[in-house]
C-alpha positions in Angstrom: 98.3 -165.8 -72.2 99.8 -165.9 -68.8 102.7 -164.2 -67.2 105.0 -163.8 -64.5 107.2 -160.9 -62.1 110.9 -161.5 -61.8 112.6 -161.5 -58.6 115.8 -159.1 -60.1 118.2 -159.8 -57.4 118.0 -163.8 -58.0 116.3 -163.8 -61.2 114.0 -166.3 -60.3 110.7 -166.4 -61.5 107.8 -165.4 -58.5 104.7 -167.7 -57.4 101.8 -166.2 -59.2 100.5 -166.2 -62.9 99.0 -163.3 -64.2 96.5 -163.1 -67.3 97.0 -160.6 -70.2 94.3 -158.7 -70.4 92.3 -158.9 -73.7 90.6 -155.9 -75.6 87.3 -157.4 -74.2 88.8 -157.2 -70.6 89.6 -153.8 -71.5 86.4 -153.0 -72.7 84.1 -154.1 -70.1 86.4 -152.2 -67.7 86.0 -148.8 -69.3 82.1 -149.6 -69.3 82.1 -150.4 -65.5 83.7 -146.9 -65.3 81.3 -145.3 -67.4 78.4 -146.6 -65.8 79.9 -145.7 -62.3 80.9 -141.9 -63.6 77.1 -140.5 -62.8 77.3 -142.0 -59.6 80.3 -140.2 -58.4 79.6 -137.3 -59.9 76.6 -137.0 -57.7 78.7 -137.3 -54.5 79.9 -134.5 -52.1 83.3 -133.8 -51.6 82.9 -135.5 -47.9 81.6 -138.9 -49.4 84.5 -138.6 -51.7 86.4 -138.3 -48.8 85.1 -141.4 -47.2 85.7 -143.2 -49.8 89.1 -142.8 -50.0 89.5 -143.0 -46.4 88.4 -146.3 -46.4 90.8 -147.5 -49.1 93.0 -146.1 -46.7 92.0 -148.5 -44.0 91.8 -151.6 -46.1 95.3 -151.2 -47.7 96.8 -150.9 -44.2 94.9 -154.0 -43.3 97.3 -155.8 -45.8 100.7 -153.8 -45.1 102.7 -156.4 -44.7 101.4 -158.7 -47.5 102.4 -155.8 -50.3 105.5 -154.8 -49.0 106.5 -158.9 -49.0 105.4 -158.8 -52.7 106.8 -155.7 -53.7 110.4 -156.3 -52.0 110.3 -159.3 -54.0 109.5 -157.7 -57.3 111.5 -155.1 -57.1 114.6 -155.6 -54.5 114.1 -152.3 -53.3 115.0 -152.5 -49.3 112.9 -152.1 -46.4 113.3 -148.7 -45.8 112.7 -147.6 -49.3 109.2 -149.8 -49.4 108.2 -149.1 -46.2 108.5 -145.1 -47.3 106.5 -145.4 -50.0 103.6 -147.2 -48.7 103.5 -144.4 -46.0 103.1 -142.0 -49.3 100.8 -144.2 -50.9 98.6 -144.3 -48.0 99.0 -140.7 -47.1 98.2 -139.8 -50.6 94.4 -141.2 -49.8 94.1 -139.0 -46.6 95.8 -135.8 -48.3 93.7 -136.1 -50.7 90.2 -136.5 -49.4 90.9 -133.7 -46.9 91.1 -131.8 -50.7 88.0 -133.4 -51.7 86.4 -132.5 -48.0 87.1 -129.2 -48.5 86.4 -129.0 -52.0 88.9 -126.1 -52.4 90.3 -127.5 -55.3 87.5 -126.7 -57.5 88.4 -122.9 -57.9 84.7 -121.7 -57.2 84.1 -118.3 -58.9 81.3 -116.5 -58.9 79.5 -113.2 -61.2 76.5 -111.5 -59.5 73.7 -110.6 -62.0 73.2 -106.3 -62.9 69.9 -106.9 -64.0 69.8 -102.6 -64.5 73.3 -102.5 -66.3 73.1 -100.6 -69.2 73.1 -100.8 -72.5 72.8 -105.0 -71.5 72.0 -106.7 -67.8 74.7 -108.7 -66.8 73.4 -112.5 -66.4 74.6 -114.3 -63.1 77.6 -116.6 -63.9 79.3 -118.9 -61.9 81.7 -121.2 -62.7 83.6 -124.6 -61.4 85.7 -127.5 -62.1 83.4 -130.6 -62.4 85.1 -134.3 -62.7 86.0 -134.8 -66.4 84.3 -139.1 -66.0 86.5 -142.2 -66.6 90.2 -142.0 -66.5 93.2 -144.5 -67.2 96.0 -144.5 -65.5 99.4 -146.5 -65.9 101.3 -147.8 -63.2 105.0 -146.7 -63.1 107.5 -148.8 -62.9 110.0 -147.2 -60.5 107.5 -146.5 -58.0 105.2 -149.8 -57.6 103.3 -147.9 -54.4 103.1 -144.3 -54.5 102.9 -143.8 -58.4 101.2 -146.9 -59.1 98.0 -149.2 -58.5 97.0 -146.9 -55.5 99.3 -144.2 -56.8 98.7 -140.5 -56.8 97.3 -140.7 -60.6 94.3 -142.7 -59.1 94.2 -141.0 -55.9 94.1 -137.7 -57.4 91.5 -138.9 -60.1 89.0 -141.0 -57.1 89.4 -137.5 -55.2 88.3 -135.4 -58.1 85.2 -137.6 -58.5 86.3 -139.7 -61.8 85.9 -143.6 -61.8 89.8 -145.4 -63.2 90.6 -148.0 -64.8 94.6 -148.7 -64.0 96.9 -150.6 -66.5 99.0 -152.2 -64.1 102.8 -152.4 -64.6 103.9 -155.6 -65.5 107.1 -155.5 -63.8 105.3 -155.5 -60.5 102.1 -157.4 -61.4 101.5 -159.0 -58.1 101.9 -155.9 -56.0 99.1 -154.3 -58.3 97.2 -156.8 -58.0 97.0 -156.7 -53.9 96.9 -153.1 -54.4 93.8 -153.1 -56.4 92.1 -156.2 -54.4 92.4 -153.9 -51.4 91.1 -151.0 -53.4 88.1 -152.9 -54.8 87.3 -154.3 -50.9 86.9 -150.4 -50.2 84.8 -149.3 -52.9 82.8 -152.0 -51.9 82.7 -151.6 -48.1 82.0 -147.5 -48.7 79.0 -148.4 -51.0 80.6 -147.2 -54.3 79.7 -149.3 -57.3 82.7 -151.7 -59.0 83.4 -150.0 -61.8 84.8 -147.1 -59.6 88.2 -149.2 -59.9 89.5 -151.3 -62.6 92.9 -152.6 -63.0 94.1 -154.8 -66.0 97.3 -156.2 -66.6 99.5 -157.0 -69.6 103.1 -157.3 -71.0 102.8 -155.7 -74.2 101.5 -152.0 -75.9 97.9 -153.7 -76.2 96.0 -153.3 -73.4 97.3 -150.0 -72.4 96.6 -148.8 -76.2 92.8 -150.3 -75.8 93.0 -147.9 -72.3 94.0 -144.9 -74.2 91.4 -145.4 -77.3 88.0 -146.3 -75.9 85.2 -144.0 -76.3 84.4 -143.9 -72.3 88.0 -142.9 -71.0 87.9 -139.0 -70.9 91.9 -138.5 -69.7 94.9 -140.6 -69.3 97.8 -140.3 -66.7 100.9 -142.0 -67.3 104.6 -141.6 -65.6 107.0 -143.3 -67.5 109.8 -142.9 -70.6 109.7 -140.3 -73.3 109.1 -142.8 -76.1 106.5 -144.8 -74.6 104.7 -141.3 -73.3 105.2 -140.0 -76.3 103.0 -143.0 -78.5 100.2 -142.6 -76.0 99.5 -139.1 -76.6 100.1 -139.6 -80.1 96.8 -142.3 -80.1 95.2 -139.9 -77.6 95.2 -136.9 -80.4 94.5 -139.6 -83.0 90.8 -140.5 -81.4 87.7 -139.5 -83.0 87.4 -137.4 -79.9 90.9 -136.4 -78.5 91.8 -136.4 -74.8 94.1 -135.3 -72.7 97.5 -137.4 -72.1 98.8 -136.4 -68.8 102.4 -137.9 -69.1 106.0 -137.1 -67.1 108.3 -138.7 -69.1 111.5 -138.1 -67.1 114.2 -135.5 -67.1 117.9 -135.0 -66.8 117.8 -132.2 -64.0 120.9 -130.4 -64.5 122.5 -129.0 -61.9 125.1 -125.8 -61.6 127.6 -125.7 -58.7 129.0 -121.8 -58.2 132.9 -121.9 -57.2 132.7 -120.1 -54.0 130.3 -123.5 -52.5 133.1 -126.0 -53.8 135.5 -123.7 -51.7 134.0 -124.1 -48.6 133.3 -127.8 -48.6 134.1 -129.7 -52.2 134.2 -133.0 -50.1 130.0 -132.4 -48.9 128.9 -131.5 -52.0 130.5 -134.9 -53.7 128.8 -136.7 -50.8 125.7 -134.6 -51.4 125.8 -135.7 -55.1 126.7 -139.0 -54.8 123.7 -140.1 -52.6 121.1 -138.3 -54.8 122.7 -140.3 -58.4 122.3 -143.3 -56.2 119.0 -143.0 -54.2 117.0 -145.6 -55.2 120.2 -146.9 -57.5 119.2 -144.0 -59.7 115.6 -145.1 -60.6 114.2 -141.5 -59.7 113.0 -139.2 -62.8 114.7 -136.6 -60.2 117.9 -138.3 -60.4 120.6 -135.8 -61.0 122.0 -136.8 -64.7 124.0 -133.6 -65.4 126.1 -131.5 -63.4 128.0 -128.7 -64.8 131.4 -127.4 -62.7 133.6 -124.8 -62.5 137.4 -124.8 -63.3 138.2 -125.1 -59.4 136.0 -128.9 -59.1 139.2 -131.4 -58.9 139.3 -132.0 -55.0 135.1 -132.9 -55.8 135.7 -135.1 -58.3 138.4 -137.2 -56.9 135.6 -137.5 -53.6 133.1 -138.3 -55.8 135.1 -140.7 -58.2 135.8 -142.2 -54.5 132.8 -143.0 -53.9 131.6 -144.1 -56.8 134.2 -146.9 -57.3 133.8 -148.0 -53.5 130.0 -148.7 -54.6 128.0 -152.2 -55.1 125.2 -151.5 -57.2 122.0 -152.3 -56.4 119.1 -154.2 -58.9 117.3 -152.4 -60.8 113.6 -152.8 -61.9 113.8 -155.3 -64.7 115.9 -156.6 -67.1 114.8 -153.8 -69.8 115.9 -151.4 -67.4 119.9 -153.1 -66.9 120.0 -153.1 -70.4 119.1 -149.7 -71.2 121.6 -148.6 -68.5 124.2 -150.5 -70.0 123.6 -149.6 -73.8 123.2 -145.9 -72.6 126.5 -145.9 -70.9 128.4 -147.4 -73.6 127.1 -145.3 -75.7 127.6 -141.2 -73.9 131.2 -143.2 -73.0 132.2 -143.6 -76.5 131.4 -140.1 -77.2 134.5 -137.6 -78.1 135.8 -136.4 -75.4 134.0 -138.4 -73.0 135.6 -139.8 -70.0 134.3 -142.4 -67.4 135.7 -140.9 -64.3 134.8 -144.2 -62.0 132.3 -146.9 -62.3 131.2 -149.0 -59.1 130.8 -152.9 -58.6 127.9 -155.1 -59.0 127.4 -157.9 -56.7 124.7 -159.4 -54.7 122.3 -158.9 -57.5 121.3 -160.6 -61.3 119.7 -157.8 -62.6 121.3 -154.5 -61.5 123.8 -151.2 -62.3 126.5 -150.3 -61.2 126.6 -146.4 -60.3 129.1 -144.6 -63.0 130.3 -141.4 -63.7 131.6 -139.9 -67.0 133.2 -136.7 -67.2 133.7 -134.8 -70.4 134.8 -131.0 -71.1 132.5 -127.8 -72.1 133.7 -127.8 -75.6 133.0 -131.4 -76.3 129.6 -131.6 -74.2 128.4 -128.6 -76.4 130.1 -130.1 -79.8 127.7 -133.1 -78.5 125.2 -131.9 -76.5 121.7 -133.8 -77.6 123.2 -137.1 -77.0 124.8 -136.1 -73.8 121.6 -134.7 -72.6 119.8 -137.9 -73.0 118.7 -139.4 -69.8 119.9 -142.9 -68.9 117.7 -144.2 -66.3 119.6 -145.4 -63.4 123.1 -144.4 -61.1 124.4 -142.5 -63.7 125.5 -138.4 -64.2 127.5 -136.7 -66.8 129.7 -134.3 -65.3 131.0 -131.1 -67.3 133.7 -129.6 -66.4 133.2 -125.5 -67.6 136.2 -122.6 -67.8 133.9 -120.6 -65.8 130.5 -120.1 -64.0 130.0 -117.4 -66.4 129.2 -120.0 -68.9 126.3 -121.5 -67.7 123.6 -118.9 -68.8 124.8 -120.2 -72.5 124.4 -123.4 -71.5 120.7 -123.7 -69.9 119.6 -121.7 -73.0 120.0 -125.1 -74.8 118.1 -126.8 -72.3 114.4 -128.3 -73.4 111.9 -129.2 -70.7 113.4 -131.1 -67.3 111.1 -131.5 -64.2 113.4 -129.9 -62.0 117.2 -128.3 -61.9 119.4 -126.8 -58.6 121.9 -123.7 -58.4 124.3 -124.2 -55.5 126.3 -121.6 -54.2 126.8 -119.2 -51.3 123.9 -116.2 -51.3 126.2 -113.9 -52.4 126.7 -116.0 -55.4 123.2 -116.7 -55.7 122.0 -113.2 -55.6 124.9 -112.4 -58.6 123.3 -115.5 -60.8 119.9 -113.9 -61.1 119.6 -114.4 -64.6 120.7 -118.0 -64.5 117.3 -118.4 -62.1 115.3 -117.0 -65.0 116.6 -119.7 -67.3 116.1 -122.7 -65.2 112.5 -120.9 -64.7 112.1 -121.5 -68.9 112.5 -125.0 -68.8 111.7 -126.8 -65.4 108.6 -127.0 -63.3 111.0 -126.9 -60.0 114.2 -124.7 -59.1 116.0 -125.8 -55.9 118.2 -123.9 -54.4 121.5 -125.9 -52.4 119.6 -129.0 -52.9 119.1 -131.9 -55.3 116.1 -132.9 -57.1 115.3 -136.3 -55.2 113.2 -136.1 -53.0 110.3 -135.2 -53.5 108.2 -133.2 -50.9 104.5 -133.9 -51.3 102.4 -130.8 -51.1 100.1 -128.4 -52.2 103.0 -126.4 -53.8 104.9 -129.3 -55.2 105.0 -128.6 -58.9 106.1 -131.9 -60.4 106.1 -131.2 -64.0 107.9 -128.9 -66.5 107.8 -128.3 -70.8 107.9 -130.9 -73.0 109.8 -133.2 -73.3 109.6 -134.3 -69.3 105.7 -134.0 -69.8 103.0 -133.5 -72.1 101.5 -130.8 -70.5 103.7 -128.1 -68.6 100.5 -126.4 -66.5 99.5 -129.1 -64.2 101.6 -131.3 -61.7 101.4 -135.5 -61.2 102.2 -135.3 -57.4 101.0 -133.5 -54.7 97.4 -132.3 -54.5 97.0 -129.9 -57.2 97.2 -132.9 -59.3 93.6 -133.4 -59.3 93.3 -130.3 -61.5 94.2 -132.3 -63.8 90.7 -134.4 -63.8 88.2 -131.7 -63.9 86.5 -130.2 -66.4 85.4 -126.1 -66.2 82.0 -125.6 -66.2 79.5 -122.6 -66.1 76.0 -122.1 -64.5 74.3 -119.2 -65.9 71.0 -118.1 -64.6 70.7 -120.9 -62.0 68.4 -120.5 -59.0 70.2 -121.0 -55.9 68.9 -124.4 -55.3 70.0 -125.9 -58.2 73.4 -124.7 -58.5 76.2 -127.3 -56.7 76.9 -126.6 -52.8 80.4 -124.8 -54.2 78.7 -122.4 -55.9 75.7 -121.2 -53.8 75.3 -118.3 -52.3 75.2 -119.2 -48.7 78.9 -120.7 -49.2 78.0 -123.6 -47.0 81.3 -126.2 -48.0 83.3 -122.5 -46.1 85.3 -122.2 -49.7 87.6 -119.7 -50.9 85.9 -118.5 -54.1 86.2 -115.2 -56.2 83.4 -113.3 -55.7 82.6 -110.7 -58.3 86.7 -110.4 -58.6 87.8 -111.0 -55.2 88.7 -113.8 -53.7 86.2 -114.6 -50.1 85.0 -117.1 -47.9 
């Protein structure tokens, strides 16, 4: 069966038919993978590196051919597309300098005491070695950078595992110049084919034949709770479990101090207004609580300014417009709950308009799981509280987010101490005077947090220490020095940090 992307501003059908991938697609897939596994598990970290540098080169080579496709799949505008190809492409060279350096394999080493007493202590060392074949699902709000050539695969590649990527089908064509270009570099740096596989499909199918073969050793996958949620349910259901690496969004609350609304209420609604509508809202960073003080009315009447001047902009697909609209309707007809402005929509068949509801601290907590639900797109729920003192009872409800923000001045800040501890119990990022969107790519970057906005709360999906994520620790007892991996021997000759018989060396 065939299939087709949707232009969502005109709602036009694009050139291009697509095949659905059948469990036999699937499977031959996961077996190029498996077969391929050995070979890059034999690499060095600097062939690794070449690799990806050279995936680099060929997806630049077609630049302008993907960002045509993916403008037209997803209305996103230049600037956004051109962004996120930068970061897609960035992500190969960020992470084969990682792989270069092979720091990311957290080297440790135990000398031998052959005359310890009452037992000799046995040399140990220990490393992270790639865990083999991984799937990987493209997200659909981010058809470059968490994607095809995302930082799922690019984190995976780095870490020496062979993917298979179940490309999204919102965005088929994109993935599919993605991957061609992909392919042409594993081929060009003299990695077999089955480093990189891509299938594609509408329905739960393929992606569930991903998750249950026998070859696929991990899954990543950046999407919604439910969906995230039914993959790492057939993960743990396998003869042989796995790991299900999924973030499956977040409502990021945020927590403006009195004293900051005093000095500039007008910047802050400006502040808060961009960061709902970045990307018309289709960020799992996107803002989708803020909680107020008593002294917030000059803020919201800037902010329910803004938000009625608005034309929204299309959103991914048509599942995605109508979620947004059922999820409004429904937080809107909530006691209590007010819609305190709601933008236009022109210019666009599939889109959302940015809205705002507003509701009280008695009725958000007389309501609170339903209010806390995200609704993907230019949306927040704004709670108006007595006092700043009540916020330390409200995050103690929270359950996991990826991020959330305090704003205030530093006196404030430094007075609201204990409110830093709570966001620390369930987010993977704090920000301080800032929002959520925006996400700086780094070694520090933790994007991640409790369940439910991922399955796992020790690991990050973006920035480098994602490839963590894909090794498995392994130990080498007794080895002579020529047999143990270059990370591990004695001579240090990859120039590594490693912990040396407790301290950490070069």
């Amino acid at each position: 069966m065939n299939f087709t992307t949707i232009n969502p501003i005109s709602n036009e059908s694009l050139p291009g038919d697509f095949c659905e991938s059948t469990a036999v697609d699937v499977s031959q897939a996961c077996a190029l993978a498996a077969e391929a596994a050995p070979f890059l598990r034999g690499k060095s970290g600097a062939e690794i590196a070449t690799l990806l540098e050279t995936i680099a080169t060929q997806l630049t080579a077609v630049r302008d051919e993907i960002l045509a496709r993916v403008q037209a799949e997803t209305g996103y505008p230049d600037g956004r597309v051109q962004g996120e190809f930068g970061r897609m492409v960035g992500g190969f060279g960020a992470f084969g300098q990682v792989a270069r350096d092979s720091s990311w394999v957290e080297a440790t080493i135990d000398h031998a005491e052959p005359d310890r007493a009452p037992v000799p202590k046995p040399d140990l060392r220990k490393m992270l070695i790639p865990i083999g074949p991984v799937g990987i699902f493209g997200a659909s709000n981010f058809p470059l950078a968490l994607s095809a050539g995302g930082s799922d695969v690019t984190s995976a590649l780095a870490a020496g595992c062979p993917v298979v990527v179940k490309g999204h089908p919102s965005h088929a064509g994109t993935c599919a110049l993605i991957a061609k270009a992909i392919q042409a570099g594993v081929a060009e740096a003299g990695f077999p084919e089955g480093t990189y596989q891509i299938v594609q499909g509408q329905g739960h199918e393929v992606g569930g034949a991903i998750v249950q073969h026998p070859e696929i050793t991990a899954v990543g996958f950046t999407g919604s709770l439910k969906g995230g949620r039914a993959l790492f349910d057939l993960a743990a259901q396998r003869e042989v479990p796995i790991p299900l690496y999924a973030e499956m969004g977040s409502v990021n609350p945020q927590f403006v101090l009195p004293q900051l609304l005093d000095a500039d209420s007008e910047k802050f609604a400006e502040g808060f207004f961009g960061s709902i509508t970045l990307g018309n809202g289709q960020f799992c960073t996107c803002p989708g609580i803020l909680f107020v003080p008593a002294n917030s009315d000059v803020m919201l009447s800037k902010l329910a300014e803004l938000v009625s001047a608005s034309t929204g902009q299309p959103v991914l697909n048509k599942e995605t417009a109508s979620g947004f609209t059922s999820g409004i309707s429904h937080l809107s007809s909530l006691p209590g709950v007010e819609v305190l402005a709601a933008g236009s929509l022109e210019g666009s068949a599939i889109g959302a308009p940015a809205t705002v509801l507003k509701v009280s601290l008695a009725d958000f907590l007389a309501n609170r799981e339903a209010l806390s639900e995200e609704v993907f797109g230019p949306s927040a729920v704004i709670v108006v509280c007595p006092s700043a003192s009540d916020y330390q009872e409200v995050a103690e409800g929270f359950c996991g987010q990826l991020g959330a923000s305090i704003h205030g001045t530093e006196a404030e800040l430094l007075e609201n101490g204990d409110l830093i501890y709570q966001l620390e119990r369930f987010t993977g990022r704090v920000v301080i005077n800032a929002f959520p969107t925006g996400l700086e790519v780094c070694h520090s970057l933790v994007h991640g947090g409790p369940y439910p906005a991922t399955t796992h709360s020790h690991f990050t999906s973006v920035g480098q220490s994602a490839m963590t994520r894909w090794g498995r620790a392994m130990s080498y007892q007794g080895f002579p020095d020529s047999l143990l991996p270059a990370a591990l021997q004695e001579s240090n000759p990859l120039g590594i940090a490693r912990r040396v018989d407790g301290t950490i060396t070069l």
